[in-house]
C-alpha positions as CSV (number, residue, x, y, z in Angstrom):
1,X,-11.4,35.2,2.9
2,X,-13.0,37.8,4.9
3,X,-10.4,40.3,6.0
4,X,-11.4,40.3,9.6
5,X,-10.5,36.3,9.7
6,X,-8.0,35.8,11.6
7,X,-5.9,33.7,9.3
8,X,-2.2,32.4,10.4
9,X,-0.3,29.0,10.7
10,X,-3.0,26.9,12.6
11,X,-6.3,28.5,10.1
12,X,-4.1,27.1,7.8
13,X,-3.7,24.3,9.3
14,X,-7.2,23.5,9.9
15,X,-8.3,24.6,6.7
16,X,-5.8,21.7,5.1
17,X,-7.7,19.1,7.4
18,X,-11.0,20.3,6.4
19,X,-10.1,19.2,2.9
20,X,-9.2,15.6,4.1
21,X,-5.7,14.3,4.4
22,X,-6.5,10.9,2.9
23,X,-9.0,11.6,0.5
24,X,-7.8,10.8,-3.3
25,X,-8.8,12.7,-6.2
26,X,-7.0,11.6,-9.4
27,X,-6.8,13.3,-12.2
28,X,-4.9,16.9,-13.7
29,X,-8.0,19.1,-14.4
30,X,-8.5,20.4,-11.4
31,X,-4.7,21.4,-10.5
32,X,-4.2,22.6,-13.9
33,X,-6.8,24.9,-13.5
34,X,-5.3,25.8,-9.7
35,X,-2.0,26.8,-11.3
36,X,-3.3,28.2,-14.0
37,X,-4.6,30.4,-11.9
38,X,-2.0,31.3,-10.2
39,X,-0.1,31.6,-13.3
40,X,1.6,28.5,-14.2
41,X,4.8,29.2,-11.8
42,X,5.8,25.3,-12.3
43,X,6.8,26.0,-15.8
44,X,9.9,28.1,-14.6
45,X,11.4,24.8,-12.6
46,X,14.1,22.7,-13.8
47,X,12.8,19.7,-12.5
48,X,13.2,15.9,-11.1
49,X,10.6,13.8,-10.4
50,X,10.7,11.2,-8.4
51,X,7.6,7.9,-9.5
52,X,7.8,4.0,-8.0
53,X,6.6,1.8,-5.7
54,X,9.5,2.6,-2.9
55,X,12.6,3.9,-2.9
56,X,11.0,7.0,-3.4
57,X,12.1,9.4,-0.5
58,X,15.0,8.4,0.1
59,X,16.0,8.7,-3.7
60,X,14.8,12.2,-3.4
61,X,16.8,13.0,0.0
62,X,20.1,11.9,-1.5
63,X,19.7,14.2,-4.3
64,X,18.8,16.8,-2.2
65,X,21.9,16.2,-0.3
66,X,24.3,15.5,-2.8
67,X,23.4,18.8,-4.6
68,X,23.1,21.0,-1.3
69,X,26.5,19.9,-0.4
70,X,28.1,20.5,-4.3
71,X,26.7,24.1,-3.5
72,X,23.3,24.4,-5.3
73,X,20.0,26.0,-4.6
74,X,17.7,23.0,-4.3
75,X,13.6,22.8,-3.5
76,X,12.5,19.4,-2.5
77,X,9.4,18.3,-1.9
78,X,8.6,15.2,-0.4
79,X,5.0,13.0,1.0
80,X,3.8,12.1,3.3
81,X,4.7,13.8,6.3
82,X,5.4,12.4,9.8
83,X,4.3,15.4,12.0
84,X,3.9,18.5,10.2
85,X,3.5,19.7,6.3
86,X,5.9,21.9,6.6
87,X,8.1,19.0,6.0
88,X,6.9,18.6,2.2
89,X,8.5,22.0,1.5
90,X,12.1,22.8,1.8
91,X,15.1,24.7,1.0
92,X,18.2,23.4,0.9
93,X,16.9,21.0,3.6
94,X,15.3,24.0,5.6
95,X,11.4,23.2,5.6
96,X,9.5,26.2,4.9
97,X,8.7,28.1,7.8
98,X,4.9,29.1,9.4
99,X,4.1,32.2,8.7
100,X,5.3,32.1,4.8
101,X,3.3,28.6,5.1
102,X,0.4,30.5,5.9
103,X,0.4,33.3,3.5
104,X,1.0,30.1,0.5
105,X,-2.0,28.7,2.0
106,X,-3.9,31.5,2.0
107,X,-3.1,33.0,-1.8
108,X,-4.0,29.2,-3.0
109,X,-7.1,29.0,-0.9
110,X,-8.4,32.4,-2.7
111,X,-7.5,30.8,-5.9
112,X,-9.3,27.8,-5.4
113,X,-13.1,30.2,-5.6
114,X,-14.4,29.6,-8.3
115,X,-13.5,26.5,-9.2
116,X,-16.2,23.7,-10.2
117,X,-14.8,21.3,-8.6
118,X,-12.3,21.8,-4.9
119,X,-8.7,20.7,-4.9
120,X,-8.1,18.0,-2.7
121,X,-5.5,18.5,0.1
122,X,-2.7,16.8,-2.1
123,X,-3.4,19.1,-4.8
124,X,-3.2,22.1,-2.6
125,X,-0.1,21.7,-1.1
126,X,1.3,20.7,-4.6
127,X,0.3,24.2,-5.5
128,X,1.6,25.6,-2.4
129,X,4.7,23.7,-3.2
130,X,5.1,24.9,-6.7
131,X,4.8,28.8,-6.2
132,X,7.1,28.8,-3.5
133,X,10.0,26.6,-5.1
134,X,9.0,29.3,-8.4
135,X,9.6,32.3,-6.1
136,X,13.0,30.9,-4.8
137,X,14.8,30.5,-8.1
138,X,16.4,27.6,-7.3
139,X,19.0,25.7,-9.8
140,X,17.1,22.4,-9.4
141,X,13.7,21.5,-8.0
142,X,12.9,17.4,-6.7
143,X,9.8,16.2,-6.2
144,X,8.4,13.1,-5.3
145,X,5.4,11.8,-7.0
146,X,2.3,11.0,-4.3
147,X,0.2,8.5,-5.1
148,X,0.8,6.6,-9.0
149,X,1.9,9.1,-12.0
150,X,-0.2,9.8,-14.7
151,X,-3.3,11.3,-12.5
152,X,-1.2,12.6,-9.3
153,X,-1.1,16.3,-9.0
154,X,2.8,16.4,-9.6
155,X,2.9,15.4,-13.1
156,X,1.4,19.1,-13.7
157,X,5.7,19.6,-14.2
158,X,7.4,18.6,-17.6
159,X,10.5,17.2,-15.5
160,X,13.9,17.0,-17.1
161,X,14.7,13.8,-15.3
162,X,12.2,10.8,-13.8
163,X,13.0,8.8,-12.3
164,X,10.8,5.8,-11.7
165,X,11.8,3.6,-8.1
166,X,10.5,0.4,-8.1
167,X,7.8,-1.8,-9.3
168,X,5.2,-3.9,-7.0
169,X,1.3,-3.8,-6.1
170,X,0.2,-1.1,-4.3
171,X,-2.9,0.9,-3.5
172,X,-4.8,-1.8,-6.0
173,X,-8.1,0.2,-6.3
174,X,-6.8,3.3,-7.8
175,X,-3.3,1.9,-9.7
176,X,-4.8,-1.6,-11.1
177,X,-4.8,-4.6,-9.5
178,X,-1.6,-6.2,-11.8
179,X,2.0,-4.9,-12.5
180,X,1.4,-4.2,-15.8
181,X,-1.2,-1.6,-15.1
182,X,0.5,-0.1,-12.5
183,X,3.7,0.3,-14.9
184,X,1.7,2.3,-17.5
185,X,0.1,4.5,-14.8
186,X,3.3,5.6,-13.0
187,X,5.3,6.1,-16.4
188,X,2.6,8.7,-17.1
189,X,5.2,11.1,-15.7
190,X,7.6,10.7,-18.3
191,X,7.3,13.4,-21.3
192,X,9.4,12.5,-24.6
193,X,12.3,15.2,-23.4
194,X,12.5,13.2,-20.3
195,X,15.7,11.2,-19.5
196,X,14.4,8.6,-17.7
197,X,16.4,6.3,-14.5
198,X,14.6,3.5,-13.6
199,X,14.6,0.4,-11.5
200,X,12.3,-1.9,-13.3
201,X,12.8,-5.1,-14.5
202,X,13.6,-5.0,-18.0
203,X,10.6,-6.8,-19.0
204,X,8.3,-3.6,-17.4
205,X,10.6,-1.2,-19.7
206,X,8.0,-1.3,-22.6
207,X,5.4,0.8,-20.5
208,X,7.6,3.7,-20.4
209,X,6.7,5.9,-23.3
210,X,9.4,7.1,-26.0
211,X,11.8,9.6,-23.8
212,X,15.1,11.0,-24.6
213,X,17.6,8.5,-22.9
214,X,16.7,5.5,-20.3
215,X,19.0,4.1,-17.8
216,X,18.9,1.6,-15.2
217,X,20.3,1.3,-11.7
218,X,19.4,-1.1,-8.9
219,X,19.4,1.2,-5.5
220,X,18.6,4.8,-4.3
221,X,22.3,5.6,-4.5
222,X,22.9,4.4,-7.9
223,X,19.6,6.0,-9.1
224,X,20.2,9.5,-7.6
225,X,23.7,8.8,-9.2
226,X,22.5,8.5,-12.8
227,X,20.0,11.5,-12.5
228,X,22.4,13.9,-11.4
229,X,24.8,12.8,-14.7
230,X,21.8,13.4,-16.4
231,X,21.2,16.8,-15.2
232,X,24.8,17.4,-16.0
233,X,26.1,17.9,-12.8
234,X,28.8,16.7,-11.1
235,X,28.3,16.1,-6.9
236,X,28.7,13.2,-4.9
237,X,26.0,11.1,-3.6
238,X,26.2,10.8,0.0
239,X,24.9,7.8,2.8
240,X,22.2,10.2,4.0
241,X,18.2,9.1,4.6
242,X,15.2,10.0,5.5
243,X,14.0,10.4,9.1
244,X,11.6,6.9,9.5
245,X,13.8,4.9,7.1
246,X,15.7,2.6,9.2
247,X,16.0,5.6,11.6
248,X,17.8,4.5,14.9
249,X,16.9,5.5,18.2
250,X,19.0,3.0,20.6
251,X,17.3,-0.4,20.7
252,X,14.6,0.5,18.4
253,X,14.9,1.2,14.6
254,X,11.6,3.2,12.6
255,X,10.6,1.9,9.7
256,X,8.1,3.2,7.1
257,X,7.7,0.3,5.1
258,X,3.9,0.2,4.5
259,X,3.8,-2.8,1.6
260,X,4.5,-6.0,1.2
261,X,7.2,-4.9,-0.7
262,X,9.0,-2.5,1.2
263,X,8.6,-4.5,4.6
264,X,10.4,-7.6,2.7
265,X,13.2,-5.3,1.6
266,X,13.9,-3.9,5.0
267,X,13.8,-7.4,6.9
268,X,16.4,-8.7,4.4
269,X,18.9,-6.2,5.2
270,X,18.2,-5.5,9.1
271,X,19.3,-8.0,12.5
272,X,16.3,-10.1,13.0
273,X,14.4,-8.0,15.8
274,X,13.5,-9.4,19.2
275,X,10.2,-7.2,19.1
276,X,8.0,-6.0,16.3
277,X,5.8,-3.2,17.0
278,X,3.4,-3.0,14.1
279,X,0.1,-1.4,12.5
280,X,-1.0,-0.5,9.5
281,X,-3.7,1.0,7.3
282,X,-6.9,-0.9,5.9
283,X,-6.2,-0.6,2.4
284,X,-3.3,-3.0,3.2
285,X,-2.4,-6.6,2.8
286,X,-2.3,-7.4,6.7
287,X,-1.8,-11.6,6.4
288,X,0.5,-10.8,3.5
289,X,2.8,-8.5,5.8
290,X,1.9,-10.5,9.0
291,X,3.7,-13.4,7.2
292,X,7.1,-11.5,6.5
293,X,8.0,-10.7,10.2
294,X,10.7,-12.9,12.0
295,X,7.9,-16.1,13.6
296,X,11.1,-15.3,16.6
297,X,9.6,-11.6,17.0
298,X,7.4,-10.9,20.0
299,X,4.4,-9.2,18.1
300,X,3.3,-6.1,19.4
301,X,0.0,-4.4,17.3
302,X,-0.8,-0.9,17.5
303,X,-3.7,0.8,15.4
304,X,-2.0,3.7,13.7
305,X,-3.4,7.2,14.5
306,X,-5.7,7.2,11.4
307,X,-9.4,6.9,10.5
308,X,-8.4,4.5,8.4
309,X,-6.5,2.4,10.9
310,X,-7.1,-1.3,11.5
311,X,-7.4,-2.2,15.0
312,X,-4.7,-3.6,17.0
313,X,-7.8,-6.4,18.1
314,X,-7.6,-7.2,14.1
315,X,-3.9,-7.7,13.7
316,X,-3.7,-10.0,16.6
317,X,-6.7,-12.0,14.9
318,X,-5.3,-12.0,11.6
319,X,-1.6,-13.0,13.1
320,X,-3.6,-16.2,14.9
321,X,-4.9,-16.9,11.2
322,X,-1.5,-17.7,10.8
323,X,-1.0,-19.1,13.1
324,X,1.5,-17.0,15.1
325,X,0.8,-15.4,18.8
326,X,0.5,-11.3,19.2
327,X,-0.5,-8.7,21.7
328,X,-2.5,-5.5,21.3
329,X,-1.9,-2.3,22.7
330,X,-3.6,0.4,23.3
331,X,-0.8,2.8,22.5
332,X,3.2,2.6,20.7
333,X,3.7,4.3,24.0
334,X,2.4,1.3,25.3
335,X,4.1,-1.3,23.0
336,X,7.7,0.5,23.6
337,X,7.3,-0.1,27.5
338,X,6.8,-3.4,26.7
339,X,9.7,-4.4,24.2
340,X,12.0,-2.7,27.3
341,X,15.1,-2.9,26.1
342,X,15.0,-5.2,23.5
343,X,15.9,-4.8,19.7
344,X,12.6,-3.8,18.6
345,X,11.4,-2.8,14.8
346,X,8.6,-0.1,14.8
347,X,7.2,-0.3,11.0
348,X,3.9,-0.7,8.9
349,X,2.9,2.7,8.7
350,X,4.0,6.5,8.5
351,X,1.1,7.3,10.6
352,X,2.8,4.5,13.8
353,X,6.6,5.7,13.1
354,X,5.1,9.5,13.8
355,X,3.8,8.3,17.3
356,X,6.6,6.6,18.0
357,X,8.9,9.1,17.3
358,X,6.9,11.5,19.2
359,X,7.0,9.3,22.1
360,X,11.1,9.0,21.9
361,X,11.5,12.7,21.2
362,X,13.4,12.6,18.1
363,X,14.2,15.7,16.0
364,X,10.9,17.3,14.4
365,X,8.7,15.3,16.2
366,X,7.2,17.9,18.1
367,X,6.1,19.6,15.1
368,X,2.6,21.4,14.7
């Protein structure tokens, strides 16, 4: 960096968008060479990670709760974020703050010359994760896989505990288009130390590899449960979730649920809505979701603030398909005023739930 750049929070900022928020780079060599260069500082964690379909965040936030309140130093590092990356990074629930963001940004951006090949903007804020969680000395480090297992950036750690969420299709073009695939690629995170806590069927247990113990459990709760006994640690696992997981905010609940998968779970444990605000991403099964929500839900689409949004014009044509009746908008601010004061879901995509809970002024949400 030249050292008359001006280089705080926002350089930082931009230089992370540069690299391209969506853009997916599988694979270990390049982020083994990142930390190798700035000296391995993952292989001082004690570590949990945190691999599946869904389940995944809010398996890592109860942990991160449950040992914050027994009295341990935890790092947790979660994805995506709704409004800033900030969130990705904390301490004991405290995400890490600007300035110390911008100097991590800046010692991994120098380390990045060099290199054949540029990290992508997972595997730089992995490494920006990783030395600051080192340079805390905390008991017990979380951290939640981001896209698969064997090839994501994370599974640079040899974890003491995995724990592995949830099985169903997802992202199809990088995982495989089958379960079975998909099993073998996200139990790539388990080493043969590993105590492994999964919620698989039993039938998917043969793609984990050999591991020191493997136990089952059938919710966040119970999952979190089983990998703090592992760790050998005794603290109680709490009711606490993430914000955009069934995240109330009077007449409207938030809702993350960006699969098939997820969106079926939340609908079977929710009050049938009177209004659906919805959008989602490309690279997802729109008629398959379309077909989950309540036929008694007014159906409100939204294109989600991403280049790789489907238009709210393209929901409402796909919701015909099936012959159901919808209305774009041309904002959630838009959809919201609509709904009134009706019980109205927002869900189908992190990138929607951020609007939306800009637009409501929720905690965080006017993040940088």
């Amino acid at each position: 960096m030249n050292r008359r750049e001006k280089w705080d929070y926002h350089t930082a900022l931009a230089w992370l968008d540069e690299l391209g928020e969506t853009q997916v780079k599988p694979g270990l060599a390049r982020i083994r060479q990142l930390m190798a260069a700035l000296g391995d500082p993952q292989q001082q964690l004690r570590a949990v990670i945190v691999g599946g379909t869904n389940g995944k965040g809010t398996t890592c936030w109860l942990l991160e709760d449950a040992l914050c309140r027994a009295g341990f130093r935890v790092d947790c590092a979660t994805s995506p974020h709704l409004h800033s990356p900030r969130e990705r990074l904390r301490l004991n629930q405290v995400p890490v703050g600007e300035a110390e963001f911008a100097a991590l940004a800046a010692e991994v951006r120098e380390a990045c010359h060099g290199m054949a090949e540029h990290p992508s903007y997972f595997e730089v804020l992995t490494a920006i994760t990783l030395v600051w969680f080192a340079r805390h000395e905390a008991d017990i480090v979380i951290l939640e896989v981001g896209l698969g297992g064997e090839l994501d950036a994370m599974n640079v750690i040899d974890a003491e505990v995995a724990v592995l969420t949830t099985l169903a299709l997802e992202h199809t073009d990088w995982l495989g288009d089958n379960l079975e695939a998909i099993a073998r690629t996200k139990a790539g995170i388990v080493r043969p130390g590993t105590h492994v806590i999964t919620g698989w069927p039993p039938e998917f247990h043969r793609f984990i590899p050999p591991c020191a113990s493997l136990a089952s459990g059938a919710s966040a709760r119970e999952w979190a449960t089983l990998a703090l006994e592992r760790l050998g640690i005794t603290a109680e696992v709490g009711e606490t979730r993430p914000p955009g997981r069934r995240e109330r905010a009077g007449n409207i609940m938030l809702d993350c649920a960006h699969n098939p998968h997820a969106l079926s779970w939340l609908l079977a444990r929710i009050v049938e809505p009177a209004v659906v605000v919805f959008g989602c991403l490309r690279d997802k099964p729109l008629a398959k979701m379309l077909a989950l929500l309540p036929l008694g839900a007014e159906l409100l689409a939204c294109a989600p603030d991403s280049p790789r949004a489907r238009s709210a014009a393209a929901v409402v044509a796909t919701a015909r398909k099936l012959g159901r009746r919808g209305r774009a908008c041309d904002s959630v601010a838009e959809a919201l005023e609509l709904a009134g004061e009706r019980p109205t879901l927002v869900v189908g995509s992190s990138y929607l739930v951020a609007e939306a809970r800009r637009d409501l002024g929720l905690p965080g949400s006017d993040e940088a």
